[in-house]
N, C-alpha and C positions, 0 to 999 in steps of 0.2 A: 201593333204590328200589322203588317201586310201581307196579305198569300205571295206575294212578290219575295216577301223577305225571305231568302235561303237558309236552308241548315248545309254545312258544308262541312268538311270534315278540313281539322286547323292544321297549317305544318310552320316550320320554323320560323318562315319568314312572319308569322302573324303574334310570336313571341311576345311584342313589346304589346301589342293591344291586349292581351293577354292578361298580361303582370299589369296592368294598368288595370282591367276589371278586376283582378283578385285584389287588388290594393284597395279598390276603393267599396271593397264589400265590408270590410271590418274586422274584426279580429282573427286571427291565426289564419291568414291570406296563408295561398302556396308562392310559395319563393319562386323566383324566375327560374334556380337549376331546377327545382323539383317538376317547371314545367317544362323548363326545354329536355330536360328527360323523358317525361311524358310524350313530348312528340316526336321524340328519336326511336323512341320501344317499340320493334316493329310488333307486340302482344297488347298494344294501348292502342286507344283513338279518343283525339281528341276535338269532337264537335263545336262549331260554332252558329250563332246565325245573329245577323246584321242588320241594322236599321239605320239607311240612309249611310253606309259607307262607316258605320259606327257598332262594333263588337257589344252586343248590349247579354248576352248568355254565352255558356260553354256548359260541356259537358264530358268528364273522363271514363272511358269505359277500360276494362283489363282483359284481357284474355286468361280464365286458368282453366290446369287439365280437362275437366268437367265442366265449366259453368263460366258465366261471366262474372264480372264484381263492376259495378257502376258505382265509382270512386268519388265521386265531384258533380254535381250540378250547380249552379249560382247564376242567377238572372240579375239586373244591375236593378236597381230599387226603381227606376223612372220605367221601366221595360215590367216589371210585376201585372197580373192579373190580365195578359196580354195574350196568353196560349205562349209564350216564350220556352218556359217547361215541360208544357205538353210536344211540343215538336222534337224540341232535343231529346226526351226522354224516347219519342218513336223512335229514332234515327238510331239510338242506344241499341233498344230492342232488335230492331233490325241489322244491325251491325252483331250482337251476341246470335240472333239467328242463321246470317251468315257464316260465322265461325263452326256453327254446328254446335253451339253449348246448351246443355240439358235445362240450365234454370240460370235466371239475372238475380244474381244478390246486392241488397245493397245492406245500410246502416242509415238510421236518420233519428235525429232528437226527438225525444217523444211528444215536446212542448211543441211542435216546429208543425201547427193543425193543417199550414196549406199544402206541407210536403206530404203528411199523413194522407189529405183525400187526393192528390194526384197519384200517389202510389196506390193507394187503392180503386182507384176509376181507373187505373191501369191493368187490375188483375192481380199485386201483390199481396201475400198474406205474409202475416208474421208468424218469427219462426222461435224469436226468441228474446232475451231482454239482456244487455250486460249493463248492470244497477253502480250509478252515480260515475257514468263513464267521461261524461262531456264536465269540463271544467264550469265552475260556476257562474253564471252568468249574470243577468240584471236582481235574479231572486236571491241571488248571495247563495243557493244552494248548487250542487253538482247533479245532472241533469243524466237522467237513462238514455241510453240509445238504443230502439229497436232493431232487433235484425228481421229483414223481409226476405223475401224471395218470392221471383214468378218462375213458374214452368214456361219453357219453350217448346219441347215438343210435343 
């Protein structure tokens, strides 16, 4: 990636590049309604950022009463170890900070080590565990999700 390369915040019209990177991340992709929803909900934001004219991350953030929920991150496998995550993830932060939300929650697989230290080189701590939430994966077993949370203000 490039400091050139933008985080932008996605609207309808960037739908099909969209559906096209959840598809070809792998298993339980978001559906194109579940995304073009997302970019209709004036309580969602849904960031992207580009390499070379080519949607290579996205990321969904929620708005709720209190706090924010960061729904979705996914960077495209060829875009990995790029700061691709760390940008979207700013852009998160700052968009829950705009809102005025007390704290960013997310969920992440416990197995999933490179999303563990970005959430944590972030500032996130855990908050909690829900035991054999994610369906099973390559280890035939069913997988924890952690719950995290940062403070904002």
């Amino acid at each position: 990636m490039r400091p050139t390369d933008v985080v932008r915040r996605l609207g309808p019209a960037d739908l099909a590049a969209l559906s096209s990177l959840e598809q070809a991340a792998g298993p339980a992709p978001w559906t194109p309604d579940q995304l073009q929803a997302a970019l209709a909900d004036p309580d969602t934001r849904v960031f992207g950022i580009e390499h070379q004219a080519c949607l290579v991350g996205h990321a969904v953030v929620v708005r709720l009463p209190f706090d924010a929920e960061l729904q979705a991150i996914l960077v495209a496998r060829e875009a990995r170890r790029q700061g691709v995550a760390g940008r979207l993830l700013a852009a998160v932060i700052e968009q829950a900070q705009n809102w005025g939300s007390e704290r960013l929650l997310l969920e992440v697989r416990v197995g999933n080590e490179a999303a563990l230290a970005l959430y944590r080189g972030a500032g996130f701590g855990e908050d909690g565990r829900r035991r054999g939430y994610y369906p099973a994966g390559t280890t035939g077993q069913r997988e924890d999700a952690l719950l995290m949370s940062r403070p904002l203000a």
